[in-house]
C-alpha positions as CSV (number, residue, x, y, z in Angstrom):
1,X,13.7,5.4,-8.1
2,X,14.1,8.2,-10.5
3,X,17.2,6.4,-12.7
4,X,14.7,3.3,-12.3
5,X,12.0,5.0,-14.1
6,X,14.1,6.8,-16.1
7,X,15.8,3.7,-18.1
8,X,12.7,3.0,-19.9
9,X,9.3,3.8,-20.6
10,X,7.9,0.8,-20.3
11,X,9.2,0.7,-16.5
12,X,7.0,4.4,-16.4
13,X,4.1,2.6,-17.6
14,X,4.2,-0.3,-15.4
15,X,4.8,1.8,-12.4
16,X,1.9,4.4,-13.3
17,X,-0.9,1.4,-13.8
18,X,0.8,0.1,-10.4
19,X,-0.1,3.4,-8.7
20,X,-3.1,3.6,-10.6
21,X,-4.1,-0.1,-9.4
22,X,-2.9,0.4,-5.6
23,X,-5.1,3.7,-5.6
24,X,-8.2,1.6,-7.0
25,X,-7.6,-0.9,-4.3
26,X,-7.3,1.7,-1.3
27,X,-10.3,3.7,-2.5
28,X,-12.3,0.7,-3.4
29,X,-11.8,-1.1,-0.1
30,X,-12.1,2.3,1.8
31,X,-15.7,2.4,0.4
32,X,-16.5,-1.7,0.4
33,X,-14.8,-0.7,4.5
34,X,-17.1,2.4,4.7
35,X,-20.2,0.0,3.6
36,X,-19.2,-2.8,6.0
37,X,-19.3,-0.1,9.0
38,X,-23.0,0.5,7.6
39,X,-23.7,-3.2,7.2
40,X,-22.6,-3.7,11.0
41,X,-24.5,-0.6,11.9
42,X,-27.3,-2.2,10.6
43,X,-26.7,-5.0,11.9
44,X,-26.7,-3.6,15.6
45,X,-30.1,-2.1,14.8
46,X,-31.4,-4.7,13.7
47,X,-30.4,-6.4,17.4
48,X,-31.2,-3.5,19.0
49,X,-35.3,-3.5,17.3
50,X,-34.9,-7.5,18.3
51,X,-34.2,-7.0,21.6
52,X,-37.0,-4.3,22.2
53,X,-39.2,-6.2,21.0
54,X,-38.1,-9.5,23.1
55,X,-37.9,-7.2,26.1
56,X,-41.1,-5.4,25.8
57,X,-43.1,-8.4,25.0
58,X,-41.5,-10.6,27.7
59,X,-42.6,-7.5,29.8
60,X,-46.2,-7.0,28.3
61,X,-46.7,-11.0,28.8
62,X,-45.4,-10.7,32.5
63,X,-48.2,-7.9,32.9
64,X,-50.4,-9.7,31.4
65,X,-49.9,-13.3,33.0
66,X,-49.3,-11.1,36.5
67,X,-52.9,-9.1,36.0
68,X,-54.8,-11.8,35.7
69,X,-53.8,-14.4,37.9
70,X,-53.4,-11.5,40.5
71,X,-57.4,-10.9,39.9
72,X,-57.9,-14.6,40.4
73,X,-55.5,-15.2,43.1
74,X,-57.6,-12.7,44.8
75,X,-60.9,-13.6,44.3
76,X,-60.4,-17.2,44.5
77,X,-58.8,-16.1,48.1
78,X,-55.3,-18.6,47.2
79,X,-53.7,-17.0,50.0
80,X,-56.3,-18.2,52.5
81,X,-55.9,-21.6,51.2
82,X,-52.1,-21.6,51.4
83,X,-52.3,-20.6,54.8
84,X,-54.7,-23.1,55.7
85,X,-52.7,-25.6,53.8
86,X,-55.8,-26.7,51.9
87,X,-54.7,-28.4,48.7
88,X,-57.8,-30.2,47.3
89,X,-59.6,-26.7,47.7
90,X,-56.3,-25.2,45.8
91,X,-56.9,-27.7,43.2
92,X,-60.5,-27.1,42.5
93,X,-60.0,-23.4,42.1
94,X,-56.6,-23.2,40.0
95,X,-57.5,-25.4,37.8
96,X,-60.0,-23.6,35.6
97,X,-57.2,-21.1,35.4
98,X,-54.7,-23.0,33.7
99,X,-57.5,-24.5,31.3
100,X,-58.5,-20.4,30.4
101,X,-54.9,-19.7,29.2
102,X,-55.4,-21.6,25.8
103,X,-58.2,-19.2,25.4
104,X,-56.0,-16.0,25.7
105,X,-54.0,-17.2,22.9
106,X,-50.7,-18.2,25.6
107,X,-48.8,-21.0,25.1
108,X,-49.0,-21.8,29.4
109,X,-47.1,-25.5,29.7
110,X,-47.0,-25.2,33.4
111,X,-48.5,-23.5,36.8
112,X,-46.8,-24.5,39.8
113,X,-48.2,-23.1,43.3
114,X,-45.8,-23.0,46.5
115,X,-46.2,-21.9,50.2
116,X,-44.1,-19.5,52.0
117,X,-42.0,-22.6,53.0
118,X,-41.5,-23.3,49.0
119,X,-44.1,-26.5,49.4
120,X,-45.3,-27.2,46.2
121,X,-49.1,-27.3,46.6
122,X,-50.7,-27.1,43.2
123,X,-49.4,-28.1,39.5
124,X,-50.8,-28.8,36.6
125,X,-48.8,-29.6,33.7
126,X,-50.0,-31.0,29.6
127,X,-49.9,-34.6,30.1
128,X,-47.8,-35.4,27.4
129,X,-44.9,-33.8,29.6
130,X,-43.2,-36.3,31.9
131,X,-42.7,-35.0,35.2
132,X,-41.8,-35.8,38.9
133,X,-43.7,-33.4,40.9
134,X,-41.9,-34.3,44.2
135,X,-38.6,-32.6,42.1
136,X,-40.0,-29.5,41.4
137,X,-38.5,-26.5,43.8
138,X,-39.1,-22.7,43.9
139,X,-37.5,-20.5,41.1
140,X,-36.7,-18.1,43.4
141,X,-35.5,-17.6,46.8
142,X,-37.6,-17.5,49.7
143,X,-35.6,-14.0,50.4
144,X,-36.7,-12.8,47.0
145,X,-40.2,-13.1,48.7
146,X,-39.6,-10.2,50.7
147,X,-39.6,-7.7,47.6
148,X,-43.0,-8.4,46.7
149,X,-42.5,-8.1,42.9
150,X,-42.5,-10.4,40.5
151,X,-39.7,-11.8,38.4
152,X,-39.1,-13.6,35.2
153,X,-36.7,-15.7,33.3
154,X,-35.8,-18.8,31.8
155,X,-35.6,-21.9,33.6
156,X,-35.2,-25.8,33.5
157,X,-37.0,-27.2,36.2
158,X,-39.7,-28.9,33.9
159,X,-38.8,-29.0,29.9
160,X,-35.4,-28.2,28.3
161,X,-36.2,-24.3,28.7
162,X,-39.2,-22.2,29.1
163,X,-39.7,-18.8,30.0
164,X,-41.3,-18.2,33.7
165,X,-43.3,-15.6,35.3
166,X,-43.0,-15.9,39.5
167,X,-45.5,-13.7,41.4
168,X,-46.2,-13.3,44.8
169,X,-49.4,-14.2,46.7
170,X,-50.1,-11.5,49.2
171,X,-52.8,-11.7,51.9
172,X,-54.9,-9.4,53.4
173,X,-52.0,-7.2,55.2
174,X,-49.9,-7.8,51.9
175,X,-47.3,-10.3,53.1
176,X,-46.5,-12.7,51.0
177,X,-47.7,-16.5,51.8
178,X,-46.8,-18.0,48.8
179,X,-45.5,-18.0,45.0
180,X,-47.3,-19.2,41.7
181,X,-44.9,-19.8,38.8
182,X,-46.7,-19.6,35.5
183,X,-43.4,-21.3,32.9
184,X,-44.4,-20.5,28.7
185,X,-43.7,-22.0,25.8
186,X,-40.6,-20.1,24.4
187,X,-42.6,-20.5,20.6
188,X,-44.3,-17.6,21.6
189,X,-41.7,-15.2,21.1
190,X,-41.2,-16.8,17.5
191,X,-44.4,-16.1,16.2
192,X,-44.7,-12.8,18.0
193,X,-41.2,-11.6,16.6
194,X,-42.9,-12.5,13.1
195,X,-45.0,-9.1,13.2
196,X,-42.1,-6.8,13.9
197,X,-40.0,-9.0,11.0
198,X,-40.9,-11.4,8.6
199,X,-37.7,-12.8,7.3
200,X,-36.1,-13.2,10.5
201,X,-35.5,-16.5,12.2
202,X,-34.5,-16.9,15.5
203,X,-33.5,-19.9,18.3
204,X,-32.7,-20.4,21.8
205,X,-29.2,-22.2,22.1
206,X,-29.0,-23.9,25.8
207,X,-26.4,-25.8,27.2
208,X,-25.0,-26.7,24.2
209,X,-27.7,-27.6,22.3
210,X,-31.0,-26.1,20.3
211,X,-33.9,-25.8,21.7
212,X,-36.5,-27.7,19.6
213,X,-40.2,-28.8,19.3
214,X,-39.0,-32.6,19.2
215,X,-39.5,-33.3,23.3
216,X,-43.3,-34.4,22.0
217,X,-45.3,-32.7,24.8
218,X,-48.6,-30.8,23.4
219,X,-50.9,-28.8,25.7
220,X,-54.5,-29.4,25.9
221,X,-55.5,-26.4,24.1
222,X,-57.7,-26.4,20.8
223,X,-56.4,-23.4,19.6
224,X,-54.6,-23.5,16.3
225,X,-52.7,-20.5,17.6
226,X,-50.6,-22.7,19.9
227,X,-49.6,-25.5,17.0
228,X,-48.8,-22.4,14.5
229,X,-46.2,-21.4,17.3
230,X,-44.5,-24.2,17.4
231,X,-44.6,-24.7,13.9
232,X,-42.3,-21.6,13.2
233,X,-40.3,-22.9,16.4
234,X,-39.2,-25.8,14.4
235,X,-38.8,-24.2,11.0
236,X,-36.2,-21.9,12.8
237,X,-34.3,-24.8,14.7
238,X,-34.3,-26.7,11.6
239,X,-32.5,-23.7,10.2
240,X,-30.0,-22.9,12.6
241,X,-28.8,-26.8,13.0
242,X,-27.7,-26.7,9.3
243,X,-24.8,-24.5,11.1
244,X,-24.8,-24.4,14.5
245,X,-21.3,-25.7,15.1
246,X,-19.8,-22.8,12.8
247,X,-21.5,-20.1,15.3
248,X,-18.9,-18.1,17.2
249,X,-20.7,-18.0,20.8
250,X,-17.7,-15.4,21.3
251,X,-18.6,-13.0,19.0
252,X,-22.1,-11.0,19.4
253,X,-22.1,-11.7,14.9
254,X,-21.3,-13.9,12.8
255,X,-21.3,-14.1,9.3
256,X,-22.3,-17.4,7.8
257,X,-23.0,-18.4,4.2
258,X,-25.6,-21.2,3.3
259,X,-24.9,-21.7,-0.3
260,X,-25.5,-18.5,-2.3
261,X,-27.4,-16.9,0.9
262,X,-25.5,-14.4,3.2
263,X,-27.2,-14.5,6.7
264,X,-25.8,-12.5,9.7
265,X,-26.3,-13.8,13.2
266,X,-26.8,-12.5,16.3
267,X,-25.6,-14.1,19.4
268,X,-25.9,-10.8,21.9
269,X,-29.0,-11.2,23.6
270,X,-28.5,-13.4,26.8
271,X,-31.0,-15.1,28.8
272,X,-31.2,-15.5,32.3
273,X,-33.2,-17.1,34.9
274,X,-35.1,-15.9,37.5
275,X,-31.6,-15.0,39.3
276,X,-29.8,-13.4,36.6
277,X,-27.9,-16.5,36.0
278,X,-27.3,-16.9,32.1
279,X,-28.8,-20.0,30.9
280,X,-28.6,-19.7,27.0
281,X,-28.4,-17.1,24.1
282,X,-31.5,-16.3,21.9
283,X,-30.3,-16.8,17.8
284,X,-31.6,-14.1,15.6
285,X,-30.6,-14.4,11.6
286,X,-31.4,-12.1,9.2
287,X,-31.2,-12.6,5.3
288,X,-28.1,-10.4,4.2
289,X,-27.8,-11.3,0.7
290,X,-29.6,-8.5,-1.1
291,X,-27.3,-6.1,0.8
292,X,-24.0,-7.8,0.2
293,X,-24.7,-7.7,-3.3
294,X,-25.5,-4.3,-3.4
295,X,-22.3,-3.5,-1.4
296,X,-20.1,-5.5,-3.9
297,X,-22.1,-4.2,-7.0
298,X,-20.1,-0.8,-6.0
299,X,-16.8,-2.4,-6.3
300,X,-17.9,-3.5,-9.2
301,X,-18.4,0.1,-10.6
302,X,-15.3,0.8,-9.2
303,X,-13.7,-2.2,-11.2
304,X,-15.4,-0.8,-14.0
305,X,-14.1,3.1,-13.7
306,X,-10.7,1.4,-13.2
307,X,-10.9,-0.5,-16.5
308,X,-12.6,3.1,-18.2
309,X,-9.7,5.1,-16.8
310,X,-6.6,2.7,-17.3
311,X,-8.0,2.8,-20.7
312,X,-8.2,6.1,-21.1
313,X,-4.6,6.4,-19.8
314,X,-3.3,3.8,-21.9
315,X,-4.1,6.1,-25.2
316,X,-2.9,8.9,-23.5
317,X,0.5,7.0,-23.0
318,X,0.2,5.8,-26.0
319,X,0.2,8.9,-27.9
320,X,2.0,10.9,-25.3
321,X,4.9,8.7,-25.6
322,X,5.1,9.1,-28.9
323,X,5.1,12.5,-29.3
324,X,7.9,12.4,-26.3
325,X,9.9,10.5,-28.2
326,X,9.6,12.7,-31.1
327,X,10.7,15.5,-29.4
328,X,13.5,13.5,-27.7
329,X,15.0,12.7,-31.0
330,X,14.3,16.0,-32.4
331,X,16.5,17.4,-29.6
332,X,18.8,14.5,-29.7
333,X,19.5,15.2,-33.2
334,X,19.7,19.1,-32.6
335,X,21.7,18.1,-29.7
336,X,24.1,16.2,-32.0
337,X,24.2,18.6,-34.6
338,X,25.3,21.3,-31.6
339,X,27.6,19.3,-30.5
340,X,29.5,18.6,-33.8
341,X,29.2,22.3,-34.8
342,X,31.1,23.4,-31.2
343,X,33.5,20.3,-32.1
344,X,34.3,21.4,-35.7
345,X,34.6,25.1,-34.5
346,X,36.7,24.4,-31.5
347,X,38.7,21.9,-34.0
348,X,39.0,24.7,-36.9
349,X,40.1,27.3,-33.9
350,X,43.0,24.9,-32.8
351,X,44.1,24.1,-36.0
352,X,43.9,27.6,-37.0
353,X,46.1,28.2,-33.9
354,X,48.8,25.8,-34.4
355,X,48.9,27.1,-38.3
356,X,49.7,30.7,-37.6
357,X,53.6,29.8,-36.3
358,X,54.0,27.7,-39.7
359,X,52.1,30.1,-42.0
360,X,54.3,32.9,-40.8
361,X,57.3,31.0,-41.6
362,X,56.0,30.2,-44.6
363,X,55.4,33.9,-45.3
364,X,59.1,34.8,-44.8
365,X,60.4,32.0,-46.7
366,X,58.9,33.4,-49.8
367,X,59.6,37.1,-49.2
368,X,63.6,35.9,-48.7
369,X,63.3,34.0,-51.9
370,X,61.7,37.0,-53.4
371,X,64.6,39.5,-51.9
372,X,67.8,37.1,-53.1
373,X,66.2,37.0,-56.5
374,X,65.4,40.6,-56.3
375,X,69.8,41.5,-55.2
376,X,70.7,38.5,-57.6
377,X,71.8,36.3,-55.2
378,X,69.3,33.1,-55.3
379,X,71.1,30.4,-56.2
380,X,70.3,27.0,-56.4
381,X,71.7,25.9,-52.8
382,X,70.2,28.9,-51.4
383,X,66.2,27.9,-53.3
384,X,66.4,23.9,-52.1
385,X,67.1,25.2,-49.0
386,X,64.3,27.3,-48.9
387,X,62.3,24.7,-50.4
388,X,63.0,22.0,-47.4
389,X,62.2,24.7,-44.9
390,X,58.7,25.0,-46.7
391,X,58.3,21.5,-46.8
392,X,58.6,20.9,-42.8
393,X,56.2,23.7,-42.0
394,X,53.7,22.5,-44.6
395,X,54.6,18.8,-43.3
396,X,53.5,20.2,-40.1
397,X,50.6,21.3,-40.9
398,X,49.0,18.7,-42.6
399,X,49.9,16.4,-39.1
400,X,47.8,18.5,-37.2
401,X,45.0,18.4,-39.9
402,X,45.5,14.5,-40.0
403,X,46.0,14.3,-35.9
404,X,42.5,16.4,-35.4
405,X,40.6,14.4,-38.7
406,X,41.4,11.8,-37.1
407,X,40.4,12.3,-33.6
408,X,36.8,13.0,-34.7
409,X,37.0,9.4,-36.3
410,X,36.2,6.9,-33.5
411,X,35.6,4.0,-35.4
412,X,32.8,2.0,-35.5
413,X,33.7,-1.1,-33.3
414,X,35.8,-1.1,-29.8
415,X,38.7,-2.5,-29.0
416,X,42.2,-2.0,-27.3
417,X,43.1,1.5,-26.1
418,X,46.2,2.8,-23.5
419,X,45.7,5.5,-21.4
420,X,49.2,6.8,-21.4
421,X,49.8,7.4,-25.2
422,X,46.3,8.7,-25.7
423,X,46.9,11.2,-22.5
424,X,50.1,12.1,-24.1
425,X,48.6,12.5,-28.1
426,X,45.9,15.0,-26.2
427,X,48.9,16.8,-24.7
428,X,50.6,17.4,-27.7
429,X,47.2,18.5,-29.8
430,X,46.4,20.9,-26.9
431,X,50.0,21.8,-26.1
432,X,50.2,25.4,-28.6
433,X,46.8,26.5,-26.7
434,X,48.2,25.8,-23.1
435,X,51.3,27.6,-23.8
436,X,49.2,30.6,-24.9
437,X,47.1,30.1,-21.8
438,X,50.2,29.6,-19.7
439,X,48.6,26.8,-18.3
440,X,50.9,24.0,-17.4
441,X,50.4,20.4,-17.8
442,X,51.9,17.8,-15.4
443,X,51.4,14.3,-16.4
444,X,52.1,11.7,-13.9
445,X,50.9,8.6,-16.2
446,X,54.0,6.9,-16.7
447,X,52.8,3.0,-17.0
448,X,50.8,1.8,-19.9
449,X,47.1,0.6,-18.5
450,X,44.6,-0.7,-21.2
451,X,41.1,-1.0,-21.7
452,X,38.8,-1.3,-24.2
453,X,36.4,1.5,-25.9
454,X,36.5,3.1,-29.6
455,X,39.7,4.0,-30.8
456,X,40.0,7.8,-30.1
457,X,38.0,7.8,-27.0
458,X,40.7,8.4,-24.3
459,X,42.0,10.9,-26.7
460,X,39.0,13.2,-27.3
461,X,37.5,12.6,-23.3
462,X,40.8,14.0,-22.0
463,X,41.4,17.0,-24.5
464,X,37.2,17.8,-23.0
465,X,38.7,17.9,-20.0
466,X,41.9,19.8,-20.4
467,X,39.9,22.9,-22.5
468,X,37.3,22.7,-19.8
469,X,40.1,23.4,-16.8
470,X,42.0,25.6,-19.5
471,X,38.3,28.1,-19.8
472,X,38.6,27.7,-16.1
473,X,42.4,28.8,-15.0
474,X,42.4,31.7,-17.1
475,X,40.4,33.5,-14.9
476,X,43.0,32.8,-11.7
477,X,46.2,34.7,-11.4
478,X,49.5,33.6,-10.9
479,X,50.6,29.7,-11.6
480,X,47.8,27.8,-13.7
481,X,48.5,24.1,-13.1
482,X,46.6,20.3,-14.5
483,X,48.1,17.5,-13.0
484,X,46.8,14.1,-14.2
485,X,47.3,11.0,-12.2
486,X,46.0,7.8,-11.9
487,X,45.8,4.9,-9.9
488,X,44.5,0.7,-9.4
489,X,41.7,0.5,-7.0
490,X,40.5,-3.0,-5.5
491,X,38.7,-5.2,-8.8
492,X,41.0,-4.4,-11.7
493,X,39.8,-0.7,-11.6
494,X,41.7,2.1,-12.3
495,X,40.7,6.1,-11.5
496,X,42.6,8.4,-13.5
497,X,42.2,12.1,-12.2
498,X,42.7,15.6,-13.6
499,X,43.4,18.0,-11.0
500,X,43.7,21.6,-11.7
501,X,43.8,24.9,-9.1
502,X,41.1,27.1,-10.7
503,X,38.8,27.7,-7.6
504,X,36.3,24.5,-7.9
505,X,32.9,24.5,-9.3
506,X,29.9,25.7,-7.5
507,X,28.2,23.7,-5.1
508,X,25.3,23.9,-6.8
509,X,26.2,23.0,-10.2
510,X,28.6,20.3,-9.1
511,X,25.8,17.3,-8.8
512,X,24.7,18.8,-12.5
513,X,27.9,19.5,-14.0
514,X,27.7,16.8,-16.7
515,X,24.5,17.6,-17.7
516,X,24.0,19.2,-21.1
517,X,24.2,22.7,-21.3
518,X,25.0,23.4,-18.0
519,X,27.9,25.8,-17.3
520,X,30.4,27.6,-15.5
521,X,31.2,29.8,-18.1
522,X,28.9,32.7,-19.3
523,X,26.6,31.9,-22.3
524,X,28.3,33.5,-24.4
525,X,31.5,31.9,-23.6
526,X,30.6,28.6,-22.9
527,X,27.8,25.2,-24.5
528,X,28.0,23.4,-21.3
529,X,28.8,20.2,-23.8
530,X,32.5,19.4,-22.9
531,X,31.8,17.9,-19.8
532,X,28.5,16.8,-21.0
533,X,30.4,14.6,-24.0
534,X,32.9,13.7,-21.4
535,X,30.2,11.2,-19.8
536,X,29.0,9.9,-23.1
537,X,32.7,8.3,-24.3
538,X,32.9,7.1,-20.5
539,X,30.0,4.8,-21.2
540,X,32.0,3.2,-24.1
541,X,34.4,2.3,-21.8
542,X,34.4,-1.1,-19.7
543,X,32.5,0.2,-16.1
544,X,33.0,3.1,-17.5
545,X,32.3,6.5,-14.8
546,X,33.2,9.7,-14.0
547,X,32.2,12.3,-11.5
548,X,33.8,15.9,-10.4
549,X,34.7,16.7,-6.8
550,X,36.1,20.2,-5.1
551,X,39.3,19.4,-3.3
552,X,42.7,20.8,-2.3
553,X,46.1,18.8,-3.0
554,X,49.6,19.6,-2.4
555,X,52.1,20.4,-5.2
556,X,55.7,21.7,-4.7
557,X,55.2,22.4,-1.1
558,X,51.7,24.3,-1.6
559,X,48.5,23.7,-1.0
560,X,46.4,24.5,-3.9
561,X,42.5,24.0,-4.3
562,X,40.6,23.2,-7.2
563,X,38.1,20.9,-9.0
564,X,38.5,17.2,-9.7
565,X,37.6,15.7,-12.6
566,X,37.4,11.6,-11.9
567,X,37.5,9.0,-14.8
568,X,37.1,5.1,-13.2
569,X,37.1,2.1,-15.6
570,X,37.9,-1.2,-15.8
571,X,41.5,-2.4,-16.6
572,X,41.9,-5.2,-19.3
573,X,45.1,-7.2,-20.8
574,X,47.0,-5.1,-23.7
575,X,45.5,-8.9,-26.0
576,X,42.2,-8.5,-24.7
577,X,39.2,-8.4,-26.7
């Protein structure tokens, strides 16, 4: 990852306005996640207030229904007929009671009477609803009878679905004779839901279907009240069939959109019967859109700080890379300059070196001129002499000038290059400050290998090399040994090795060994650029690499220890371009 970002900056910037983005997209949808939890919480309230107010209105209903025909059971004495089996006397007193309902603005459709044997005795249904009397049978079991409460639920016996209130008739000594089943119009719950919430729709779904107002039966009631509930009741099943086949039954909510409206339904309140068997699911949608678009008005902001800050970061870049490249070619350039400053006064110290043996000659081939003119005995053979012993030593020296001039002259395009004549030019131009060293040099490249670079690169990367291990070795006693090998690997590669026994290089400096800088020498005695230059020719060479390893070898029946300095490229033909 790190040589990833580091080969270009444009590779930084991508990856930062990746980051950048990913972290947008996690905190965004952590808060749009953190909303939707709030949006289902809601959600659940909202069910919650629904099903209150279903519950407690079913149960203030019951009371209600339960109170009065209680009273009227009573005082009409209906368990005295039921005994007696008297049903004209039945009809004549229950019928004014299903007539008073409309008055007490209740939706009654039905009231069906029964004896303790579950007889039907009395009903009295709208007549627009067709019915078969002799079908009819109890909503509850006769054992039910013996808890002498009453029930309610949702039943089927005479319309799609109604909601029914079963109450007991007691006698005198409270036993119960008989049952009177009072079933409602389930449009009363729509219109009574309406006060707690106005934008809220709701539907009964049973057995597949929705329950509607299109079955045509009307009571006999005046009331408007009655027509305004089923009015609503329609409205709201006219809704819900636009998509009632997308409703999950599965899921307690569903999220369904109806052109640019959001509504959320709920499917979690069952409803039962009399005997707690389920016989459909009551529908309750509420109007989401407002919310949603506040919910995704926040991402928006969050889109918009994303734009504001990968703005923002984009001049920083901007101008941050720019000054970082400024100072990158500031110390590049210093860098260079350095590095040409150590290589001239290295170069000037090895030249001065190998000039002190000639100079001296030199010296005493002009005092023994001076001296034979001085006794009288310089003659001519004696001066030419002279003369052609000066002219090797200053021969001499101006090889070395040319050998080092023109080492520091790569060229400026690559071509051609064999290992084994540059090793052995680097030899020889090192060879004067070795011996003073007493460092010895065993060369084990004997077979020409080629491969293309600049002209002096072999040269100058192995003379790095061979004053680095020479700084090295004379700090160890006794024998001071480079041995240089090389061999083919597998792909037309070839490793070439300089082995020395000066102790290694620390563990910790041997991962940053060829960075600039970095040395094993003190400061004072060492740049850290040899090694550092070392890597720079090896990327003019063809798969060019090299690395430094601690290990121990054998030589002349020793084992000696020492570092490893590795140079890998790729072979090519001696006529290769």
């Amino acid at each position: 990852m790190k040589r990833f970002l580091e080969a270009s900056k444009k590779r930084i910037v991508i990856v930062t306005y990746v980051l950048l983005f990913c972290m947008f997209c996690f905190f965004s949808l952590m808060d749009l996640q953190k909303r939707t939890s709030d949006y289902a919480y809601f959600a659940n309230k909202i069910n919650s207030f629904i099903k209150n107010a279903h519950d407690s209105e079913s149960e203030y209903l019951c009371s209600r229904l339960v109170n009065y025909v209680t009273a009227i059971a009573k005082e009409k004495q209906f368990a005295e007929l039921l005994k007696a089996g008297d049903a004209e006397s039945l009809q004549k007193v229950a019928e004014p009671v299903f007539q008073d309902f409309g008055k007490r603005y209740v939706p009654v459709i039905s009231v069906l009477i029964y004896d303790g044997s579950g007889n039907l005795k009395f009903h009295m249904t709208p007549p627009s609803i067709a019915h078969d009397p002799s079908t009819f049978r109890p909503s509850v079991s006769k054992e039910v009878f013996t808890t002498r409460k009453y029930t309610y639920g949702y039943e089927t016996n005479i319309v799609p679905l109604y909601f029914c209130t079963v109450l007991p008739v007691r006698d005198a000594l409270a036993n119960v004779v008989g049952t009177i089943e009072i079933g409602v119009d389930v449009s009363f719950f729509h219109y009574n839901l309406k006060w707690f919430f106005s934008d809220v729709r709701t539907a009964i779904f049973s057995k597949g279907r929705l329950i509607d107002s299109n079955s045509g039966y009307k009571t006999d009631s005046a009331e408007f009240v009655y027509d305004y509930y089923r009015k609503l009741k329609a409205n709201d099943a006219e809704f819900f069939s636009q998509f009632k086949d997308r409703i999950d039954f599965r899921r307690t909510r569903n999220d369904i959109q109806m052109g640019d409206r959001y509504y959320l339904v709920s499917t979690s309140q069952v409803l039962r019967d009399n005997g707690g068997r389920e016989v459909g699911k009551y529908l309750v949608a509420y109007d989401m859109t407002e919310l949603r678009r506040r919910h995704w008005g926040y991402f928006y902001v969050w889109l918009l700080f994303f734009a504001i800050t990968a703005s923002v970061m984009l001049c920083i870049n901007l101008v941050g890379f720019r000054k970082y490249e400024r100072i990158i070619t500031e110390q590049g350039n210093m860098l260079a300059q350095r590095s040409k400053q150590c290589a001239l006064g290295e170069m000037l110290g090895h030249i001065g070196h190998q000039w002190r043996q000639p100079l001296y000659n030199l010296s005493l081939i002009v005092q023994n001129i001076g001296l034979q003119n001085q006794f009288g005995k310089l003659d001519d053979a004696l001066l030419n002499n002279q003369i052609t012993q000066a002219n090797q030593n200053i021969q001499y020296m101006s090889n070395i000038i040319d050998d080092w001039r023109s080492l520091l002259m790569s060229g400026s395009s690559r071509t051609v290059i064999e290992l084994q004549a540059s090793v052995e030019r680097a030899i020889a131009m090192v060879a004067p400050v070795m011996e003073q060293s007493r460092v010895t040099i065993e060369n084990r490249i004997i077979s020409p290998v080629h491969t293309m670079g600049f002209v002096n690169d072999l040269v100058q990367l192995t003379i790095n090399v061979l004053l680095n291990a020479r700084d090295q070795l004379t700090l160890v006693p006794g024998d001071r040994l480079i041995v240089l090998s090389c061999r083919e690997e597998a792909g037309d590669l070839v490793t070439v090795t300089f082995q020395d026994n000066g102790g290694g290089i620390p563990d910790h400096l041997l991962k940053r060994i060829f960075e600039p800088y970095v040395t094993t020498k003190d400061k004072a005695d060492g740049t850290g650029l040899g090694l550092y230059l070392c890597q720079q020719i090896v990327g003019n060479l063809d798969q060019g690499k090299v690395w430094a390893e601690n290990r121990s070898f054998e030589l002349r029946g020793e084992t000696r220890y020492g570092a490893c300095i590795c140079l890998q490229f790729a072979r090519t033909n001696e006529g290769g371009k």
